[in-house]
GUZAKOL-868958 format. One record per residue: residue in one letter; z, y, x of N, C-alpha, C, O in turn. Coordinates in steps of 0.02 Angstrom, whole numbers, plus 50000, padded with zeros to 5 digits. Example, Ala and Ser with C-alpha at 12.3 -4.5 7.8 and 13.67 -1.06 7.14 Angstrom:
<nodes>
A503904971650660503904977550615503904983550660504234983450712S503544988850642503574994750684503945000250645504025005750670
</nodes>
This chain:
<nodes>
X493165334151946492665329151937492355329851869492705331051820X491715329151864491345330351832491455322351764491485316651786X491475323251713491455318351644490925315751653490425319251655X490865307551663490095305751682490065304951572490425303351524X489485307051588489345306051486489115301051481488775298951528X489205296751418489315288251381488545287951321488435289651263X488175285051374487365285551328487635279751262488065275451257X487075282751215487225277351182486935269851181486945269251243X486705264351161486315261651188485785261251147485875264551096X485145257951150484595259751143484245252051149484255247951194X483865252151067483775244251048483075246051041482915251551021X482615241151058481915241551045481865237250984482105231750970X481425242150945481035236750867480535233150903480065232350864X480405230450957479735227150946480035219250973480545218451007X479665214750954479735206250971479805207451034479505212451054X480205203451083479955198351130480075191651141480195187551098X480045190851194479835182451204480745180051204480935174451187X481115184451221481865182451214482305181151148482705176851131X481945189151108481935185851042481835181651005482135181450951X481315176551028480875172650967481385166951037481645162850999X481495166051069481895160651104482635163051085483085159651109X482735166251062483565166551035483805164050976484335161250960X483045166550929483015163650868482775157750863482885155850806X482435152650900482395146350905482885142950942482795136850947X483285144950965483645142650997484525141350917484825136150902X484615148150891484995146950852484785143950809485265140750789X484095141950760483955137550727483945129950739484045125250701X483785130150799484075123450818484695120850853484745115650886X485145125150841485855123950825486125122950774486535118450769X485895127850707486165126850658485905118850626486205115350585X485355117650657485015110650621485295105650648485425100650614X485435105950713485885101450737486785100850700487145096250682X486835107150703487555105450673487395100350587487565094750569X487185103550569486925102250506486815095350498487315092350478X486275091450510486145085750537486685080250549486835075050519X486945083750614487545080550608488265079750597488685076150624X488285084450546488955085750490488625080750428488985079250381X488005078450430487795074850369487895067550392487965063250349X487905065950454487965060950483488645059550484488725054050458X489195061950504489785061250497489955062150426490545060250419X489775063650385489775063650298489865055150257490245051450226X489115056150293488855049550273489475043450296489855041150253X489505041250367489955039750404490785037250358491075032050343X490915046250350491525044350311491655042050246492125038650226X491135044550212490955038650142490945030650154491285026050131X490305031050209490415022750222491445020150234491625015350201X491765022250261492425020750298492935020750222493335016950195X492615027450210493075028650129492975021950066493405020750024X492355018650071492115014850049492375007350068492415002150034X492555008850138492845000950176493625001450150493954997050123X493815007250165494745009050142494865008450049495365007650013X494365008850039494465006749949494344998649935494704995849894X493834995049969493764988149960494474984249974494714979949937X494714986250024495344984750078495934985450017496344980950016X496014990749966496544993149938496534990549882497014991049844X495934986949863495854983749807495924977249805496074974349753X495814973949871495974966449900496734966649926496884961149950X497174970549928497644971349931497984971349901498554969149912X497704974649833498124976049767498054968849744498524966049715X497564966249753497544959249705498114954249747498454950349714X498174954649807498544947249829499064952549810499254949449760X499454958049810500084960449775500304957249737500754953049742X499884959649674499954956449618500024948549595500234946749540X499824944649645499734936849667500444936549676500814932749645X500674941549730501484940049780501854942449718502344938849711X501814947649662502364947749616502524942249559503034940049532X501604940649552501794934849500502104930749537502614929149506X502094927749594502564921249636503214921849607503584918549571X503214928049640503994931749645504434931549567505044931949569X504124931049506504204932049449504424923649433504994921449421X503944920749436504024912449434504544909249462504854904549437X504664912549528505394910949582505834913149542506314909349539X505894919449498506594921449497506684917549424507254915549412X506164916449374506164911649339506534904649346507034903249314X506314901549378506374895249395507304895749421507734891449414X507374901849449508024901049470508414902349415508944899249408X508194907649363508594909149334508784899749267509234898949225X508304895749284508374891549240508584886249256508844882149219X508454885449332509114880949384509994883749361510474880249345X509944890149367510664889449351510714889749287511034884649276X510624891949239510604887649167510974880349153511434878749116X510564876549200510544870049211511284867849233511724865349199X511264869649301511994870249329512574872849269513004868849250X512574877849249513094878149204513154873749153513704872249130X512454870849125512694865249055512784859749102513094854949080X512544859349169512934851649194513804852949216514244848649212X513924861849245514684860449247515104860049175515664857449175X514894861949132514994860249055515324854449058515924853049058X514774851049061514704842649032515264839349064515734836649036X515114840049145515814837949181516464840049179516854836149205X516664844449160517184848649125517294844649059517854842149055X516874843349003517034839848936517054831548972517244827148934X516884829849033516714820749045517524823449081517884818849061X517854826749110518404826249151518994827949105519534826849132X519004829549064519294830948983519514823448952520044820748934X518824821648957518884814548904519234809148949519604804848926X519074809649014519394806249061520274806049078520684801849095X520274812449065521084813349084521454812949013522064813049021X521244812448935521444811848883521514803648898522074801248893X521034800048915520934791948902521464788748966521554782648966X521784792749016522184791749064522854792549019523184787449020X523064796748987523534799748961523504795148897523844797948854X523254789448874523214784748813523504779248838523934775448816X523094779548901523134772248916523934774748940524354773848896X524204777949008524814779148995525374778648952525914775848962X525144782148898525684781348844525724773248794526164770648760X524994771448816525174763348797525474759948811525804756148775X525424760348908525854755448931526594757948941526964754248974X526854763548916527494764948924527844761948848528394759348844X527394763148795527644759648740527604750548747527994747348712X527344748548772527124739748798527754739148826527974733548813X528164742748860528744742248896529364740848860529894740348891
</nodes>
């Protein structure tokens, strides 16, 4: 069998009508993409713009919830303060109580 031989192929220089529709055709693809890669740009700025308002109104009531939180642990820490100079006091009032038991006792055993 005979080698069928492998032409090479063979491009014409001159315009045609497929050309100038291939090339309008990819220009108005690329403008379309284009277009709307600017549109989705735009888009995500606007969103990026909504996600920063959001993070900043967020951050502020934070900062709202730590000061609370700061005041609470305050306030507690000065409740028990409190509590300890009142178990104090009752400790020195249950002192003076059981000394003035222990007087009067020893009074009336000497009265005897």
């Amino acid at each position: 069998m005979p080698e069928a031989q492998i032409k090479e192929p063979v491009f014409s220089r001159r315009i045609s009508l497929g050309n100038i529709l291939t090339g309008v055709g990819l220009v108005s693809a690329i403008a379309a993409g284009w277009f709307g890669m600017q549109a989705s740009i735009a888009a995500t700025e606007a969103e990026l713009g909504d996600i920063k308002d959001e993070m900043l109104r967020l951050d502020g009531g934070q900062r709202a919830v730590i000061a609370r939180v700061r005041s609470n642990e305050i306030a507690i820490i000065r409740q028990d303060e409190r509590w300890n100079q009142i178990s104090q006091f009752m400790a020195r009032i249950e002192g003076s109580i059981e000394r003035i038991n222990q007087q009067i006792q020893q009074s009336q055993r000497s009265d005897r």
